[in-house]
C-alpha positions in Angstrom: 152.7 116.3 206.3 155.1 113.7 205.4 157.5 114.4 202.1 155.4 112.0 199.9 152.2 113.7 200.8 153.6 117.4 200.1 155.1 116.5 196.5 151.5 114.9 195.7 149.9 117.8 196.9 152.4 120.3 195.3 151.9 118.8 191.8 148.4 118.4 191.5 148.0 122.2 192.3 150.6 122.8 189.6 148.6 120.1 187.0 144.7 122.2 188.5 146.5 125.7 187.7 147.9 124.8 183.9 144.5 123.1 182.7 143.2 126.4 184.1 145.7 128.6 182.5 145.3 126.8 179.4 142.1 125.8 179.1 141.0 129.0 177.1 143.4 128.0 174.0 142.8 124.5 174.0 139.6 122.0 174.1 139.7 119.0 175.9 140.4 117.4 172.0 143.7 119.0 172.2 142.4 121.5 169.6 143.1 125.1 169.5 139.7 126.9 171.0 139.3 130.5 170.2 135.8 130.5 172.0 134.7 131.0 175.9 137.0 128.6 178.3 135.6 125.8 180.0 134.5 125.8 182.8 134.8 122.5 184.0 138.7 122.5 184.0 138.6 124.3 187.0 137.6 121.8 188.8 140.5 120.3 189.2 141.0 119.8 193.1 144.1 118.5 195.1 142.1 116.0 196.7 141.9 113.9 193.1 145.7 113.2 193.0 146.8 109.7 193.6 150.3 109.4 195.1 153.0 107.2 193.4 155.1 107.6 190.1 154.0 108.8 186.9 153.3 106.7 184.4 155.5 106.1 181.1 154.3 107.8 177.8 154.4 105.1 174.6 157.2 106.0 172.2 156.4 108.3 169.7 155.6 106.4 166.0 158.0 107.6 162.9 156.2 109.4 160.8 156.6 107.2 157.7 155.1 103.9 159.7 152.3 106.1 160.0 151.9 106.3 156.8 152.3 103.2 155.9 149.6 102.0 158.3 147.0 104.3 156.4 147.1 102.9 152.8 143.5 102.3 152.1 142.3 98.7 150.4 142.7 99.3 146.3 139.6 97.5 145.9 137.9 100.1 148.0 140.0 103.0 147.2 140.8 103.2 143.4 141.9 107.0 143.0 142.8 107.8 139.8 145.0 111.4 140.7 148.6 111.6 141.3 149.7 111.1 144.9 151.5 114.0 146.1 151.3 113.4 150.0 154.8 111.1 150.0 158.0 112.2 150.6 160.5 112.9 148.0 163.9 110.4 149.3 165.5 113.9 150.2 162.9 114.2 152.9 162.5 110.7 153.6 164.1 108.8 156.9 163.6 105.8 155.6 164.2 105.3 152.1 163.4 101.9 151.1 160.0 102.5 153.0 159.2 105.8 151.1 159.7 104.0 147.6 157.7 101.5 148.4 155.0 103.3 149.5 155.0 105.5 146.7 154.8 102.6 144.0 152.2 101.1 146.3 150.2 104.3 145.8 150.7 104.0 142.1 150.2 100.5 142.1 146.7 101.5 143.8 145.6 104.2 141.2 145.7 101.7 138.6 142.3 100.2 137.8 143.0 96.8 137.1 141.1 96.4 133.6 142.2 95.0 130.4 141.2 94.7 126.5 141.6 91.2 126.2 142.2 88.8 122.3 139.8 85.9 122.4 140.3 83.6 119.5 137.5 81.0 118.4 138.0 78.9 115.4 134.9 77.6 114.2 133.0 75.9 111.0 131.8 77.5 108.0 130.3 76.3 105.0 131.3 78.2 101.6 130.6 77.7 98.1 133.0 77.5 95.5 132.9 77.1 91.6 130.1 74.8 92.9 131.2 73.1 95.5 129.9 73.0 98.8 133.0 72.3 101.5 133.6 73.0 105.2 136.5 74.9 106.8 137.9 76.2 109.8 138.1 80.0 110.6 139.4 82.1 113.0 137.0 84.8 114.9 138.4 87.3 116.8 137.1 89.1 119.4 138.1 91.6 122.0 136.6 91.3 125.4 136.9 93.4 128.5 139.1 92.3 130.9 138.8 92.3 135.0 141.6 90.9 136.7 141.2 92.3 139.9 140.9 89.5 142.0 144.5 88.1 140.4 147.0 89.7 142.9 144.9 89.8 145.7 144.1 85.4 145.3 148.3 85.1 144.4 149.4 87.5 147.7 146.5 85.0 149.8 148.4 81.8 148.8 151.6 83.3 149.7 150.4 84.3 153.3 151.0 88.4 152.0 149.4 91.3 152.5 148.8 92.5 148.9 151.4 95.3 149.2 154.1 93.3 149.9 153.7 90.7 147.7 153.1 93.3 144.7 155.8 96.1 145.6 158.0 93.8 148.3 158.8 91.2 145.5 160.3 93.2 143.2 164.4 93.6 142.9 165.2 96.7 144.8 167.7 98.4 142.3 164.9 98.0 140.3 162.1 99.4 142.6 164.6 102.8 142.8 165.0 102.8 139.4 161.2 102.3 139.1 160.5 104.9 141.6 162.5 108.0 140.2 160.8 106.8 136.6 157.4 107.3 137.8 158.4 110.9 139.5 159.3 112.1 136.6 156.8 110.7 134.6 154.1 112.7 137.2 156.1 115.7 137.3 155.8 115.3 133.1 151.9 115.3 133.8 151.4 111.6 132.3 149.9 110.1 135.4 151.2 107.2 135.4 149.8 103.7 137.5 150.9 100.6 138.0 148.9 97.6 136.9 151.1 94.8 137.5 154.3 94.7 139.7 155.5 91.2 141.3 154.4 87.7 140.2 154.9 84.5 141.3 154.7 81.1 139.4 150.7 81.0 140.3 150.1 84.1 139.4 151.6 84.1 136.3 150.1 80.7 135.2 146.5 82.6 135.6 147.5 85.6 133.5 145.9 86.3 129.8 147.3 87.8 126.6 150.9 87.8 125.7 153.0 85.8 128.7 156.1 84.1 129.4 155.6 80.3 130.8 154.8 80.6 134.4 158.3 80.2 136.1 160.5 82.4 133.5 158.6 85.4 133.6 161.0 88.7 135.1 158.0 89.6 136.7 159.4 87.3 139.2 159.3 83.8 138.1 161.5 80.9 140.2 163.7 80.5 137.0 164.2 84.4 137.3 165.1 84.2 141.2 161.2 84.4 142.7 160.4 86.6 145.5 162.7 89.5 145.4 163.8 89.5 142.1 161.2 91.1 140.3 162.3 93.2 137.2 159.5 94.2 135.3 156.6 96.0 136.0 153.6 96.9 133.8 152.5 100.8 133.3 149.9 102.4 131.7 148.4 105.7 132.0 145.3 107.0 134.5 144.8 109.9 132.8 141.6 110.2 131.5 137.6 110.1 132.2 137.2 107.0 129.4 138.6 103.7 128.6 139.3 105.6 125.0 141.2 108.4 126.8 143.0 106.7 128.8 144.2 104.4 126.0 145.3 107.0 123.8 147.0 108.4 127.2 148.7 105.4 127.7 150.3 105.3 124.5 151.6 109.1 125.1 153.3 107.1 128.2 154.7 104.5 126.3 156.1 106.7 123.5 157.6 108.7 126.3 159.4 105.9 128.0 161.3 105.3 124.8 162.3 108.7 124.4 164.1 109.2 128.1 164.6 105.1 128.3 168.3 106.2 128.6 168.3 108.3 131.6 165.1 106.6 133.3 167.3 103.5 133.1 164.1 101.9 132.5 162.9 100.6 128.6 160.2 98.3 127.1 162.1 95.2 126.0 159.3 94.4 123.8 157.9 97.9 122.7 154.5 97.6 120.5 154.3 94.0 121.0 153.9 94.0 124.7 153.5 98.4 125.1 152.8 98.7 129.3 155.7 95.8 129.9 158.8 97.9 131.1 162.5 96.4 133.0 165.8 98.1 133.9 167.9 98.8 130.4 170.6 96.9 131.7 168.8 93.9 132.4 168.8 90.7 130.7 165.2 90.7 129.5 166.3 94.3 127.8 169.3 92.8 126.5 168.3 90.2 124.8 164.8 91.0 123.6 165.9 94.8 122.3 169.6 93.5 121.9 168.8 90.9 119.4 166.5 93.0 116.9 169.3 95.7 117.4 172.0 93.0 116.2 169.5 91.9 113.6 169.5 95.1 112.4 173.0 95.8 112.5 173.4 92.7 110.4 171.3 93.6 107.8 173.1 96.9 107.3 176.6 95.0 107.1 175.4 92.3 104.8 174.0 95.2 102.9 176.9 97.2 100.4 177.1 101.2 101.6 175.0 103.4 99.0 178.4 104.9 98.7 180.6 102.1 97.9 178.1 100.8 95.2 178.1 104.4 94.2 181.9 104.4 93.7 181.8 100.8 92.7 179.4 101.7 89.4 181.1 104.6 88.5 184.6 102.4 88.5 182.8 100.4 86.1 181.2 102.9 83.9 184.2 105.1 83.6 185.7 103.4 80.5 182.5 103.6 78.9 181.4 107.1 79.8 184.8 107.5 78.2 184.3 106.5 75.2 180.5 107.7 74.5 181.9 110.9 75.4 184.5 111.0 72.8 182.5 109.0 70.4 179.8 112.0 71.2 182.2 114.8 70.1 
C-alpha cells in the first residue's frame, strides 16, 4: 500500500472512531445530547475517505462584527427596554464599534413620534359697541407627529444604511461623550432613547417644530462641517406604557441632564425651549446659546447696586438725621 493510500486510510479510521466516541455527547447539530447515541455515526467506513489535502477552515468572525450584523430593522423592531447585551468599552475589542452600536440600539428603542404646534390664522367676525368688523386670529392646535419615515428617506439619498448615516455622522468625541451619558443615564433607571442623532441639509429642511435653517444646524449641517460633525443629539425618555407617561418621564430625563451636565459633559443649550436637544458643554452651540443668557444675567446683576452697598449707602445718608431725631427725641 503506497504511503498516500496508508495516511488516507489511517485517518479516516481515526475521524470513524472519534464520531463514534463522541457521538453520545453530541448531536449531529453540534449540540450537547444527554439521550441514546446515534446510531448512524458508526457508519463511518474507510472506504468513504477521499485522498488529497484537507480543506481550509474560514477565519473565525470577531465577536463584535457579529453583532453588528444582527441589529434588527427599527421599523420592525421598536423595543422599548434598555439594551443590556453590549459590551461595556472595558470589554470591548473594538471601541469605536461598541459605541456605536450601543447608541444605535438606543437610537432603535426610540419610537419616533412627536407632539407637534400647528398654527392657523383664520377670520372671525366680532361685535363691538356695535360694530360689526373682521379680524385675523390665531388657532392653535397640537397634532401628533410621525416622522418615521424622515431618517430612513435622508440615509436613502445619501446611499446609507440608516445606522450609519444616524450614529456614523455624528463627531466622535461627541458619540463617546454621548455614549458614557446614556450608560449612566440607564444605570440611573431613566431609559433613555434616542430620537434624532445625525442630519444632513435634506433632512433638516423636512424637520417640524423649533429648527435651525437647514445647513447650520449641529445636528450636522454643511455650515457646521456635514457628515461627521454631528454634535447634538435629541433624547427623550422610553419609559412608560403611555404617551402621558412617557412625557412626564422625559422631563425626569431632562431635569436630570441639567443636574450632572457637568460631569456628563453633555448640556441642553436651549433647556425648556428646545427640552430633548442636548450637545457637548464645551461646544459652541453650548457656548453661545447658555453662555449668552449666562452673560445676560451676569449683567443684570452688575448693572444692578449690591443689596449691601445700597444698604450701607442709605444708612450713610440717614446717619445725620437719625442723629438728630434721636437727640431731638430725648
Amino acid at each position: 500500500m503506497s504511503p498516500r493510500r496508508l495516511a488516507a486510510v489511517c485517518g479516516t479510521v481515526v475521524l470513524a472512531g472519534w464520531v463514534a466516541g463522541g457521538s453520545d455527547r453530541f448531536n449531529s447539530s453540534g449540540i450537547e445530547n444527554t439521550g441514546a447515541p446515534d446510531s448512524r455515526a458508526t457508519s463511518v467506513t474507510a472506504d468513504a475517505a477521499l485522498p488529497g489535502p484537507r480543506p481550509m477552515l474560514p477565519p473565525e468572525t470577531p465577536a463584535v462584527q457579529v453583532a453588528a450584523a444582527s441589529t434588527a430593522d427599527p421599523v420592525q423592531d421598536r423595543t422599548t427596554k434598555p439594551v443590556s447585551s453590549v459590551a461595556t468599552l472595558d470589554e470591548c475589542l473594538v471601541v469605536e464599534i461598541c459605541v456605536d452600536q450601543y447608541l444605535w440600539s438606543v437610537y432603535q428603542r426610540a419610537p419616533k413620534i412627536d407632539t407637534i404646534e400647528v398654527r392657523n390664522r383664520i377670520k372671525v367676525t366680532v361685535k363691538k359697541k356695535g360694530k360689526t368688523r373682521t379680524i385675523m386670529v390665531t388657532i392653535t392646535k397640537y397634532v401628533v407627529g410621525d416622522f418615521t419615515w424622515k431618517d430612513p428617506i435622508a440615509a436613502q439619498r445619501a446611499s446609507m444604511s440608516l445606522k450609519d448615516y444616524v450614529i456614523g455622522g455624528m463627531d466622535r468625541g461627541f458619540k463617546l461623550k454621548l455614549y458614557r451619558a446614556l450608560r449612566a443615564m440607564d444605570d440611573a433607571g431613566l431609559m433613555p432613547g434616542i430620537t434624532s442623532a445625525f442630519r444632513d441639509d435634506y433632512r433638516q429642511s423636512i424637520a417640524s417644530g423649533n429648527k435651525a435653517a437647514s445647513d447650520s444646524s449641529y445636528h450636522g449641517g454643511s455650515r457646521r462641517g456635514g457628515y461627521g460633525h454631528g454634535l447634538a443629539a435629541d433624547l427623550v425618555s422610553v419609559k412608560g406604557e403611555t404617551r402621558m407617561q412617557r412625557y412626564a418621564s422625559s422631563e425626569e430625563l431632562w431635569k436630570w441632564i441639567d443636574a450632572h451636565e457637568k460631569e456628563l459633559g453633555i448640556g441642553r443649550p436651549y433647556l425648556d425651549r428646545d427640552p430633548p436637544h442636548v450637545g457637548p458643554i464645551d461646544g459652541k452651540e453650548y457656548a453661545d446659546k447658555r453662555g449668552r443668557a449666562n452673560a445676560e444675567r451676569a449683567g443684570l446683576e452688575t448693572n444692578r447696586p449690591h443689596r449691601s452697598a445700597v444698604r450701607d449707602d442709605h444708612s450713610k445718608t440717614k446717619r445725620p438725621r437719625t442723629a438728630s431725631s434721636k437727640v431731638g427725641s430725648i
